[in-house]
C-alpha positions as CSV (number, residue, x, y, z in Angstrom):
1,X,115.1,115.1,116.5
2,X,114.1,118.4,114.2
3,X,111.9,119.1,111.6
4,X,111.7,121.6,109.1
5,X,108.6,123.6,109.9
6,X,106.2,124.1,107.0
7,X,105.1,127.6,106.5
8,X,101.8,128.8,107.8
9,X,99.1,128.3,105.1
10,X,101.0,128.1,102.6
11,X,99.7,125.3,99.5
12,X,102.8,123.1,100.6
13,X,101.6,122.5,104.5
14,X,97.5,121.5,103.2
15,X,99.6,118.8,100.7
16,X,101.3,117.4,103.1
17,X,98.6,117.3,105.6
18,X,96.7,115.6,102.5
19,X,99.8,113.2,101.9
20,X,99.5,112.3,105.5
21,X,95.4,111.9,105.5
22,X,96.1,109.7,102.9
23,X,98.0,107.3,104.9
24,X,95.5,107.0,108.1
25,X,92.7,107.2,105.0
26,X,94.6,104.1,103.6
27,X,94.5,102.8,107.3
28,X,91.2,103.0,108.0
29,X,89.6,101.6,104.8
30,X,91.7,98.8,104.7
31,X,90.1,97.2,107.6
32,X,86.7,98.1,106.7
33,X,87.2,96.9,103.8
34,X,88.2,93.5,105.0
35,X,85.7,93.6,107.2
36,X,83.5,93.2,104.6
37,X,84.9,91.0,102.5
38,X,86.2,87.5,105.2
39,X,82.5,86.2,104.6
40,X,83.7,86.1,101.0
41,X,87.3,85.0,101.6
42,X,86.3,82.4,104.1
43,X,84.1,80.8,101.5
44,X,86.3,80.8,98.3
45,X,89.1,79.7,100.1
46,X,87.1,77.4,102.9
47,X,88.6,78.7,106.0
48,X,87.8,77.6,109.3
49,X,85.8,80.1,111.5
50,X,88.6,80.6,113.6
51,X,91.0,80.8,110.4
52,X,88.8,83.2,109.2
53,X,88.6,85.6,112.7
54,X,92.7,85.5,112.6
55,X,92.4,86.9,109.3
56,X,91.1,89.8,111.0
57,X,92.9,89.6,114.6
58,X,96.1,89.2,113.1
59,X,96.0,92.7,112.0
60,X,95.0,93.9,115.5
61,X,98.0,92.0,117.1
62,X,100.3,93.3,114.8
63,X,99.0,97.0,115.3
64,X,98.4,97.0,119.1
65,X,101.8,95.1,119.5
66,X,104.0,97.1,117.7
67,X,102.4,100.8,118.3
68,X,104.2,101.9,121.3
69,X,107.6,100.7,119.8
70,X,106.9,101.9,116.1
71,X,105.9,105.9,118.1
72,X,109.3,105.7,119.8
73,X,111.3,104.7,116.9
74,X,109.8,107.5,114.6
75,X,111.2,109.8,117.6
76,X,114.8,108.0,117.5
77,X,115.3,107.2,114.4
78,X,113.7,109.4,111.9
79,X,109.4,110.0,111.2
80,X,110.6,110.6,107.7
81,X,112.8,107.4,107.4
82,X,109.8,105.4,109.6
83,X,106.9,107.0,107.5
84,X,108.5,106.2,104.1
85,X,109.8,102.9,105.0
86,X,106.4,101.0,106.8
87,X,104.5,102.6,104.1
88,X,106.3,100.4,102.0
89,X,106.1,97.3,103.5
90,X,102.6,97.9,103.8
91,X,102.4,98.5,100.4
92,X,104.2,95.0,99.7
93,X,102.1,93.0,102.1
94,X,98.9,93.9,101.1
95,X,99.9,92.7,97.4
96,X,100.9,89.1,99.1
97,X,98.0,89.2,100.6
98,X,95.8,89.9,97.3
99,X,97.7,86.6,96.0
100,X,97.4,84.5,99.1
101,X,96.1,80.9,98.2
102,X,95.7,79.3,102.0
103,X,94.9,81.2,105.2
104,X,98.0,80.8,106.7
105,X,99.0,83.4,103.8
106,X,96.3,85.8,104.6
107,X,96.9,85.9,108.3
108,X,101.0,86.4,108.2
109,X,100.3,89.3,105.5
110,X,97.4,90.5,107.7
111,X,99.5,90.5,110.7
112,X,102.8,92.4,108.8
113,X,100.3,95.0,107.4
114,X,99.2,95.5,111.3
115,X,102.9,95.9,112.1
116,X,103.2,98.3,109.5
117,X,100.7,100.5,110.2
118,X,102.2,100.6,113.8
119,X,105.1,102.5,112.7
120,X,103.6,104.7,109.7
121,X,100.5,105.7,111.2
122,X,102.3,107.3,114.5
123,X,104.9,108.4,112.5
124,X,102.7,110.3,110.4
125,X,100.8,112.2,113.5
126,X,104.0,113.2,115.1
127,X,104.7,114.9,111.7
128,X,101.7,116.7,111.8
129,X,102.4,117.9,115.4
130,X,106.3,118.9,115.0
131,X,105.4,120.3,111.6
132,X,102.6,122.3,112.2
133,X,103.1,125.1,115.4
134,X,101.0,124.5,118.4
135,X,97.9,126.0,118.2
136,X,95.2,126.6,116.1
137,X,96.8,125.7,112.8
138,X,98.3,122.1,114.6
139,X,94.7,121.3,116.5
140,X,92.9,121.5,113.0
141,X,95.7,119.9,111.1
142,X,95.2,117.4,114.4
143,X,91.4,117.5,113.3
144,X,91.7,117.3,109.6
145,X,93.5,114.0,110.3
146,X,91.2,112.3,113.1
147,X,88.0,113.0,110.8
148,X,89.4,111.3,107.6
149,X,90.5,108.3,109.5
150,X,87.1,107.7,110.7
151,X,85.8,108.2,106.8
152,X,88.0,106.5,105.5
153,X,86.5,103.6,107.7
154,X,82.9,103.9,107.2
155,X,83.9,104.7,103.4
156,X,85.7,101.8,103.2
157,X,82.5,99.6,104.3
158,X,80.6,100.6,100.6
159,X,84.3,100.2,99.0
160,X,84.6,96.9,100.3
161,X,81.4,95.7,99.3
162,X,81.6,97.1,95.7
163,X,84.8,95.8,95.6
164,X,83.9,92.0,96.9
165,X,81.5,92.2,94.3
166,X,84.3,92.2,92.2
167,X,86.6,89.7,93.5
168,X,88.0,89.7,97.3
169,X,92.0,90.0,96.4
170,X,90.6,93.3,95.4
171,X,90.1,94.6,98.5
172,X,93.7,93.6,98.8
173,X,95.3,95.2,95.5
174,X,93.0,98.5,96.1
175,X,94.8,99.7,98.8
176,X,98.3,98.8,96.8
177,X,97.5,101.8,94.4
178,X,97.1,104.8,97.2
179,X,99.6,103.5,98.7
180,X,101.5,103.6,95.8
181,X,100.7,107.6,95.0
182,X,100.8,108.4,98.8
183,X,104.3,106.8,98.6
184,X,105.8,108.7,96.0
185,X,104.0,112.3,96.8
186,X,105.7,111.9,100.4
187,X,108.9,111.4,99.0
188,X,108.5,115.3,97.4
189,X,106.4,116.4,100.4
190,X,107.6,114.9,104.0
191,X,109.8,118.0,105.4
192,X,113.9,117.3,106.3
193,X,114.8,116.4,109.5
194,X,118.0,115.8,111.0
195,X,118.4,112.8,114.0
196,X,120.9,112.2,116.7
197,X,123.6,110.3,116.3
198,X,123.0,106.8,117.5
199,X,125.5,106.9,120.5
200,X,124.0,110.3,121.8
201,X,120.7,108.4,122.6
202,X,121.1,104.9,122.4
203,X,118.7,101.6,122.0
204,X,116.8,99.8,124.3
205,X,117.0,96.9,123.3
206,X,115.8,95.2,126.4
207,X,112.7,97.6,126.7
208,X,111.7,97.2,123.5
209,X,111.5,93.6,123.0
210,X,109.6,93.6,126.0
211,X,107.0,96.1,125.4
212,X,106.7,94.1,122.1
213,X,105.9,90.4,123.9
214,X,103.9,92.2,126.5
215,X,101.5,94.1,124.1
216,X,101.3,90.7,121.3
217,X,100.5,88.7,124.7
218,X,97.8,91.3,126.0
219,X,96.6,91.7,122.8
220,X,96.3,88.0,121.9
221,X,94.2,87.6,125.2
222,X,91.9,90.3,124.8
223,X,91.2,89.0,121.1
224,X,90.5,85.5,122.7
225,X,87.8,86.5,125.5
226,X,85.6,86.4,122.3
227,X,85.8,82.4,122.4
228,X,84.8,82.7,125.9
229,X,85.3,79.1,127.9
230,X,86.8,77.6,124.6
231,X,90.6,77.6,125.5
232,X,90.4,79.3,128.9
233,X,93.1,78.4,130.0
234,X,95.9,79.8,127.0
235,X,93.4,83.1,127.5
236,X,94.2,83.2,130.9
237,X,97.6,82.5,130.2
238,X,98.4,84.8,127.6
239,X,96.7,87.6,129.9
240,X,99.3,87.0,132.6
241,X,102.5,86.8,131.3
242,X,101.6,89.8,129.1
243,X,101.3,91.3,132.6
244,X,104.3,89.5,134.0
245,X,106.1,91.0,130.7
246,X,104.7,94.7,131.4
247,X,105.8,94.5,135.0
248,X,109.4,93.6,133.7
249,X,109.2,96.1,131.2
250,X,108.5,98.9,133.4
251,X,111.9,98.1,135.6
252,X,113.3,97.4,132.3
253,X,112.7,101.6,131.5
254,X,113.3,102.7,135.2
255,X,116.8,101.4,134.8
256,X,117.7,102.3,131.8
257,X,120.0,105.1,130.9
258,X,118.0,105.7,127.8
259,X,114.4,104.2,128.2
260,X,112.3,103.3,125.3
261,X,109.7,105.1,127.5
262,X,110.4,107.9,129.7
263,X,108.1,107.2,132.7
264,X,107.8,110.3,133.6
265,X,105.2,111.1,130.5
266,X,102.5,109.4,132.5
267,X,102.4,112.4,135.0
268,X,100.6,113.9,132.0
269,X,97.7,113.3,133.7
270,X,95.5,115.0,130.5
271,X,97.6,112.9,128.8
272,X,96.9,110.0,130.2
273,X,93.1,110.8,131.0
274,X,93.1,111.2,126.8
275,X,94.5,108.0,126.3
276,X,92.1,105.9,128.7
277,X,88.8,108.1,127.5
278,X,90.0,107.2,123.8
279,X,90.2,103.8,124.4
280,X,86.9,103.5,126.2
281,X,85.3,105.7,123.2
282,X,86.7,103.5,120.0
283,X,86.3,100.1,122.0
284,X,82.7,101.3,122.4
285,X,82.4,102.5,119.0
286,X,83.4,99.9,117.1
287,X,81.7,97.1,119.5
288,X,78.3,99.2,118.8
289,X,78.9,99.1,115.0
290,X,79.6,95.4,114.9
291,X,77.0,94.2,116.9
292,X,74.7,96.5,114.2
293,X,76.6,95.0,111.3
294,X,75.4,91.4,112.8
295,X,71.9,92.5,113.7
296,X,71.0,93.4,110.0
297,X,73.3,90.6,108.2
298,X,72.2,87.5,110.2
299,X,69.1,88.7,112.2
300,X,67.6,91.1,108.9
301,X,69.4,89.1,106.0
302,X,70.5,92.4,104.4
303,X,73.5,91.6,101.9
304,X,77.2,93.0,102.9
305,X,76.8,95.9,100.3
306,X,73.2,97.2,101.9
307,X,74.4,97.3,105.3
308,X,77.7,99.0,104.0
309,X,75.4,101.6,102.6
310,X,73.3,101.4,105.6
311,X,76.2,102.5,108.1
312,X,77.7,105.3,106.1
313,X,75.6,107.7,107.7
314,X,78.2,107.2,110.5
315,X,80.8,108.8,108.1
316,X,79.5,112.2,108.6
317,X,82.1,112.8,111.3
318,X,84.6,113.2,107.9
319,X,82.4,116.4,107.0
320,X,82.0,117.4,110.6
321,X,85.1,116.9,112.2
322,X,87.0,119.3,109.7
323,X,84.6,121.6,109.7
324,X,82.3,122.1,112.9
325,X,84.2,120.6,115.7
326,X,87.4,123.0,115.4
327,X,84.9,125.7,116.1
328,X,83.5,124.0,118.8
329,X,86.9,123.7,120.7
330,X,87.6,127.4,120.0
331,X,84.6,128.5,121.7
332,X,84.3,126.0,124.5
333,X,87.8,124.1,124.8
334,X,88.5,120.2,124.1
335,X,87.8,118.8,127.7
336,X,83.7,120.2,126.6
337,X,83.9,119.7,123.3
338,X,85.1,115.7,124.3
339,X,82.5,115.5,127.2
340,X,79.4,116.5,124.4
341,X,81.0,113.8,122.3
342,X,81.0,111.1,125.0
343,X,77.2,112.1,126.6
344,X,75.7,111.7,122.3
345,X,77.6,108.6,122.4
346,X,75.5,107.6,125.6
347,X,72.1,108.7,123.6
348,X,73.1,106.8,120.2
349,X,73.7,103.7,121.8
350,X,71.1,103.8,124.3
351,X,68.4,104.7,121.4
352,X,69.4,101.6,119.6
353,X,68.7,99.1,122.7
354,X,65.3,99.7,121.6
355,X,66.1,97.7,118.3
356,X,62.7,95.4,117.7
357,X,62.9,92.7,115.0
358,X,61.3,94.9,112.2
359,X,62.9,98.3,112.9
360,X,62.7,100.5,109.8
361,X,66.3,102.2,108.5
362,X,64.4,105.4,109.5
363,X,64.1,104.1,113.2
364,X,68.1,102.7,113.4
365,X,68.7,106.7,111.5
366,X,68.6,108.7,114.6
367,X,71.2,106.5,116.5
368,X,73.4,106.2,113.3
369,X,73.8,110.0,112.8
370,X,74.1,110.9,116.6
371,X,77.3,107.8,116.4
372,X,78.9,109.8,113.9
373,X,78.5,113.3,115.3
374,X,79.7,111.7,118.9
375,X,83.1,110.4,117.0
376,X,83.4,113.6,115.2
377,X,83.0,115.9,118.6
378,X,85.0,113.0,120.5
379,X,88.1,111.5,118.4
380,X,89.5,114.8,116.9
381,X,89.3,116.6,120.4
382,X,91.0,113.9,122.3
383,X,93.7,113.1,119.7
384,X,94.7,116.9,120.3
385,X,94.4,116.6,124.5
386,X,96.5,113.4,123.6
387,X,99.6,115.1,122.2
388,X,99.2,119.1,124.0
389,X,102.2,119.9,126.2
390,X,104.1,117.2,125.5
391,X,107.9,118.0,124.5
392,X,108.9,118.0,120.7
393,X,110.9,115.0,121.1
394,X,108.4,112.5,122.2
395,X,106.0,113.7,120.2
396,X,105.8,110.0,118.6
397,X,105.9,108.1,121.9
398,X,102.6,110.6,122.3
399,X,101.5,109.4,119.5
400,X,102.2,105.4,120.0
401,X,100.5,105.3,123.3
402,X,97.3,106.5,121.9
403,X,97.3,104.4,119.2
404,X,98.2,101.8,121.3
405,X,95.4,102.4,123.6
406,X,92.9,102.6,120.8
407,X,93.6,99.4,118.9
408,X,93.5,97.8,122.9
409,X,90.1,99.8,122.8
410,X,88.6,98.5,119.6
411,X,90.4,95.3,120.5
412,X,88.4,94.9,124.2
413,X,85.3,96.1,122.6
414,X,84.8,94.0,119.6
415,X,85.4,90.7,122.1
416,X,83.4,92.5,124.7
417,X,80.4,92.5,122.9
418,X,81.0,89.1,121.0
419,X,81.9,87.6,124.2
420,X,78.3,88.7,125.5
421,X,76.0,88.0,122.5
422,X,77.3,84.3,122.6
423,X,76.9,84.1,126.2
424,X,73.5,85.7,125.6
425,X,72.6,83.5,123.1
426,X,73.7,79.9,124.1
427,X,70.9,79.3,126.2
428,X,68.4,81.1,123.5
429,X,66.1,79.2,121.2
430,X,67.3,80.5,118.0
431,X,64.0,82.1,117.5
432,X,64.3,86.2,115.6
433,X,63.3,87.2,119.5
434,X,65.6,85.7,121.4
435,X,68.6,86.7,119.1
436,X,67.2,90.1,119.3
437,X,67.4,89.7,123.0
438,X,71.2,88.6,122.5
439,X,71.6,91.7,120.7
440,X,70.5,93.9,123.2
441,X,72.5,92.4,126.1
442,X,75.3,92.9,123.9
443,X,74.6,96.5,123.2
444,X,74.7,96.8,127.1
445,X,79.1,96.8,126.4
446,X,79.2,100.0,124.3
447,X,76.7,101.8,126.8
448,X,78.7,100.9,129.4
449,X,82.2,102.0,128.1
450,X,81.1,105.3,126.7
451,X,79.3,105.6,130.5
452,X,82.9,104.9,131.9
453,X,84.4,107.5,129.2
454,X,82.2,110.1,130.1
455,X,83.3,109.9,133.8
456,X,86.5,109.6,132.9
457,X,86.7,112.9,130.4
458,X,84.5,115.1,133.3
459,X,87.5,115.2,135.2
460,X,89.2,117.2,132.3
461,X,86.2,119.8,133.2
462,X,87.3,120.1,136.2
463,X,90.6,120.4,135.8
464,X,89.6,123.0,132.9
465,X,87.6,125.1,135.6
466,X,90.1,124.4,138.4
467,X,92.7,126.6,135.7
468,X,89.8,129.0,134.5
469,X,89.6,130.0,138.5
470,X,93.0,130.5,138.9
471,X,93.8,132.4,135.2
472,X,90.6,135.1,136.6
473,X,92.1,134.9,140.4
474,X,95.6,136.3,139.3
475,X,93.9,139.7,137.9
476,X,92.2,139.7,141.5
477,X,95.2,139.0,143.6
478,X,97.1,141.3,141.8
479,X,94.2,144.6,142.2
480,X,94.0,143.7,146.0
481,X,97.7,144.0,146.4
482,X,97.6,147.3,143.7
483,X,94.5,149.0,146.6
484,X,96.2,147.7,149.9
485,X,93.4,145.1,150.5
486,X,94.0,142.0,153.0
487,X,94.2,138.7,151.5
């Protein structure tokens, strides 16, 4: 798989980097968006709680599910043809959705729209990182992209409510539109590529179908540890034969003469270390910023639309990441730059288990503003360490592990911490103080995870020292040999 290079600098590589911020812009702000809005939806159309919560994990299932297999087919099949065409249906389904009557409706489009963005949004990075040459240019394109993801979610929380303010099936139609102009740009924009021919590489067939079951049935699990001992037993159930199915999947790829995943990548071990610190850092993340959203909806009876406006300070990461973490990682390297992100994460999260019933917006300020500079410093980075050194053609299977890990990530952490506030809360008294209390004990998850990250992503230090030492020991070696000194 080839791509046509764009040229450095040049006013045709920044529009198709903004083509292709459009798309994870579109991504982002979609679910915020929705986010915002299911209170409303659930009421017009009287859903059922749990109706209501598919609505929402339907896209999740669809996205963590289909990730790994949407990065690999951009790589076999064409991240121009795979761009274009889930844009598309995502374009489609999020119109059905805007007309959907029942909730049924709403969760099938929800869960298409998830596929969807499986394929495109993978497709898209592995554009970025065949199209742009490694380096500099590539790590801020890499940047660029990481940054307006994250704004376009914490955007899309003050869109959402403006919009539901509106009418809800505009938070569906909305996105319609961009999608709609990023479509036809990218048909101009996205560079040529040619493909192998389908017998020189083959289909797994086998592989695919169950890395597909396996991920739906993990994912379905995860999203049900938030009902805790309701339906323990399908929980368990779906846990293990997702297991079962990733077991057989990974014999599936070791025998195969063409592998939907070449095991080998996983000897990556930044790689991998990228992967399992991103997941830790977005489950966290997005865990912290929903147990917040609850805290000031139910606890503080602030409307949708104030605690939009409320969390957009955690947007500054689409100012900073563009602009003050690429020199960051020029001066210090990603495995620091990711490490500062991570130990800010620690602080924001552990100011905020401080929360008291009556806590002033200036006193929640200080952990809002540190959360955004943590993603910014974090995501960016670690989307970069994610993708470095690996080989041109794999560059989307790269890219559909770490989107698969993150949507597992923001997956484990949103039923982590609901999982633990309704624990917390059963035995309270439904007074403000002992749903505060709930609160906190939730907001133990995010500390923890980002805790866990940080450990994880101090091993990239040391590997970055371990190759510091031996970069200054060459010159060393070689004057000892040059002056007839002793090893």
């Amino acid at each position: 798989m080839s791509t046509v290079p764009v040229a450095r600098d040049s006013g045709r590589s920044w529009a198709l980097l903004l083509v292709l911020c459009g798309t994870i812009f579109l991504e982002g702000s979609d679910v915020a968006m929705l986010a915002v809005a299911v209170p409303t939806i659930r009421a017009d159309l009287g859903l059922t709680t749990g109706t209501a919560a598919w609505v929402m994990s339907g896209y999740v299932l669809g996205y963590a599910g289909f990730t790994l297999l949407g990065g690999r087919a951009a790589d076999l099949l064409g991240r121009r043809r795979m761009f274009l065409t889930w844009l598309g249906v995502f374009l489609v389904f999020s119109t059905l959705g805007g007309f959907a009557t029942d909730g049924w409706m709403l969760v099938v489009a929800r869960f298409i729209t998830g596929v969807a963005a499986a394929f495109m949004t993978p497709a898209a990075m592995s554009i970025i990182t065949t199209s742009y040459p490694e380096g500099p240019q590539r790590d801020k394109a890499l940047l660029v992209f990481a940054g307006v993801g994250a704004g376009g979610f914490s955007l899309g929380l003050v869109i959402g409510g403006l919009l539901t303010e509106l009418g809800w099936r505009w938070v569906f139609f909305a996105p319609v539109f961009l999608a709609g102009a990023i479509l036809l740009a990218a048909l101009r924009l996205l560079p040529a590529e040619t493909r192998p021919e389908p017998a020189q590489h083959g289909y797994d067939l086998a592989g695919a179908a169950s890395a597909a079951a396996a991920m739906l049935l993990l994912a379905y699990g995860i999203v049900r540890l938030e009902h805790r001992g309701k339906g323990l037993g399908l929980t368990l159930g779906a846990l293990a034969a997702g297991l079962t199915l990733l077991a057989a999947f990974i014999v599936i790829e070791r025998r195969a003469k063409t592998p939907l995943v070449r095991l080998g990548i996983f000897r990556k071990a930044a790689m991998v270390r990228a992967d399992l610190a991103a997941l830790l850092f977005l489950g966290a993340f997005f865990g912290f910023q929903f147990i917040i959203t609850l805290y000031l909806q139910e606890l503080r009876g602030w409307s949708s639309l104030q605690t939009a406006i409320a969390l957009i300070v955690m947007g500054c990461d689409a100012v900073l990441a563009p602009t003050l973490t690429p020199r960051l990682v020029n001066r210090y390297g990603n495995s620091r730059v990711i490490f500062g992100g991570f130990l800010l994460a620690i602080v924001a999260y552990g100011l905020f288990l401080l929360v008291q019933v009556d806590w002033s917006y200036a006193a929640m300020f200080p952990s809002l503003i540190i959360a955004g500079t943590a993603f910014a410093l974090a995501y960016g980075p670690l989307t970069i360490a994610a993708t470095d050194s690996v080989a041109k053609e794999e560059q989307g299977l790269a890219g559909g592990l770490l989107y698969t890990f993150t949507q597992f990530g923001s997956a484990v952490g949103i039923s982590a911490v609901t999982a633990v506030y309704g624990i917390a809360a059963a035995d309270a008294d439904g007074s403000p103080d002992a749903a505060l209390n709930a609160y906190r004990t939730a907001l133990v998850v995010p500390v923890v995870m980002v805790l866990l990250g940080a450990a994880v992503s101090a091993f990239g230090l040391r590997s970055t020292r371990t190759a510091s030492q031996r970069k200054s020991a060459a010159p060393a070696a070689r004057d000892e040999v040059n002056n007839g000194v002793p090893g």
